[in-house]
C-alpha positions in Angstrom: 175.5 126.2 -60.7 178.2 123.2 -61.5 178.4 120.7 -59.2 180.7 117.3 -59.8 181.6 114.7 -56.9 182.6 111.1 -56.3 180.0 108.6 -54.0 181.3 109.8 -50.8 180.1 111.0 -47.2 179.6 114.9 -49.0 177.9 113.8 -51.7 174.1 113.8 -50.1 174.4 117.2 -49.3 175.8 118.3 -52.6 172.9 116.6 -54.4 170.4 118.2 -51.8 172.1 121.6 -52.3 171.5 121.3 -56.1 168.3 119.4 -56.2 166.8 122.5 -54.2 168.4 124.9 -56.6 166.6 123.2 -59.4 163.4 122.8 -58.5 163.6 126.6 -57.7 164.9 127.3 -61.3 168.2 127.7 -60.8 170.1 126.5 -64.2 171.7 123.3 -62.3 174.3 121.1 -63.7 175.6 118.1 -61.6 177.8 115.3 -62.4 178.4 112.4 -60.0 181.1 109.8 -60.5 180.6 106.1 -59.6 183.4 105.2 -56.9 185.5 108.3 -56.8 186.8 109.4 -53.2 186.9 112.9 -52.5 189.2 115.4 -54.3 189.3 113.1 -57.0 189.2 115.7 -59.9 192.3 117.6 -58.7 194.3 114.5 -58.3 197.2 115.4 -61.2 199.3 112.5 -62.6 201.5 112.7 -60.3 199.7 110.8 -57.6 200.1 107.4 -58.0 195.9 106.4 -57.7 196.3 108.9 -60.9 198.4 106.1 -62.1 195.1 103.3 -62.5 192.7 103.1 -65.3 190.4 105.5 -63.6 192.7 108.3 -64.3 190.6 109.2 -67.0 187.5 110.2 -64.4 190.0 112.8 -63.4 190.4 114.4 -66.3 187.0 114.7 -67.4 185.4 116.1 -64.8 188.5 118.4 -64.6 187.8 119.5 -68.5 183.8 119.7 -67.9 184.8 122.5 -64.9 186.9 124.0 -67.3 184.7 123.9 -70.3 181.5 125.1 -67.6 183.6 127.9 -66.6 184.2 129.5 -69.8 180.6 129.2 -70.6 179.4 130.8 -67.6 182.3 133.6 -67.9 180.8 134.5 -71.2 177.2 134.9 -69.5 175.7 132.0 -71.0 173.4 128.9 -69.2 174.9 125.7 -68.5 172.8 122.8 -69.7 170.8 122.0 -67.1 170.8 118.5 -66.0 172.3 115.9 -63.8 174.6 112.6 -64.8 176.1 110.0 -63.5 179.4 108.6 -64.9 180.1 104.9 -64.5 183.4 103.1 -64.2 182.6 101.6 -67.6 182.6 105.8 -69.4 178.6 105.1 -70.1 176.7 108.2 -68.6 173.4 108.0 -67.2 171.2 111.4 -67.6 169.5 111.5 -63.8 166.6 114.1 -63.1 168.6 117.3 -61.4 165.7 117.6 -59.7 165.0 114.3 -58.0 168.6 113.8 -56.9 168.2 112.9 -53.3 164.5 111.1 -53.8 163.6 113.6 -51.1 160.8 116.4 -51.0 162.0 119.7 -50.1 160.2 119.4 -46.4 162.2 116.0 -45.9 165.6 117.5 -46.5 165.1 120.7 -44.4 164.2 118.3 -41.7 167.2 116.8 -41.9 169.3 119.8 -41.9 167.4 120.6 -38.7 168.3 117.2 -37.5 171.8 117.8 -38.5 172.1 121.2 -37.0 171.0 119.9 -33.7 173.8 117.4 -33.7 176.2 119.6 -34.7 179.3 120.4 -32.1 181.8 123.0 -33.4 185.2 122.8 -32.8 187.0 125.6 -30.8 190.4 124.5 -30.8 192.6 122.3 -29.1 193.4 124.3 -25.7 189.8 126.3 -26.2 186.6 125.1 -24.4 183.2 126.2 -25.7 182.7 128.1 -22.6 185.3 130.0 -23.2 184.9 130.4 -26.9 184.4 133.8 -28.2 181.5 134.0 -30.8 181.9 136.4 -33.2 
């Protein structure tokens, strides 16, 4: 599994998602990037944030996807791991399988927590009562 993100609201349950593939022995590799919103790897030159000095975060995770997806096409591992990629291009190797500081028990509890919160939407002129479930 390849994971890559920015710090944003997504970003917990991304790292719980692969944290629990890990420590199940899934071959994990996750790369987080220090103040990236989301969608940041697809943002192309064109965009003028793409325009900064952090363009470069861009493109690396863009050519890491790339480089992760030929390696998996020809039915080969990914190295498993986890980093972090700062602002200043150091990377930090992080333990894939202590992402979250979380057991497994803590983060299916919050899922449950989660769950419980969740409201779906049905539509704008759609009430849940009348809401087909299919």
């Amino acid at each position: 599994m390849w994971f890559a993100g920015g710090q944003e609201m997504l970003g917990d349950s991304a790292k719980a998602a692969a944290e629990q593939a890990a420590r199940q022995g899934v071959c994990v590799r996750f790369e987080e990037y220090e103040q990236m919103p989301h969608d940041f790897p697809i943002m192309t030159e064109k965009w003028p944030w793409a325009q900064t000095e952090d363009w470069w975060q861009s493109k690396r995770c863009m050519s890491e996807w790339a480089r992760s997806c030929v390696v998996m096409a020809e039915g080969k591992e990914l190295e498993n791991g986890a980093i972090f990629v700062r602002l200043d291009q150091t990377v930090e190797s992080v333990d894939v399988a202590n992402l979250t500081g979380l057991s497994s028990e803590q983060i299916a509890e919050k899922a449950r927590e989660a769950q419980k919160k969740f409201k779906p939407w049905y539509g704008t002129n759609v009430s849940p009562e009348k809401a087909e479930v299919q």
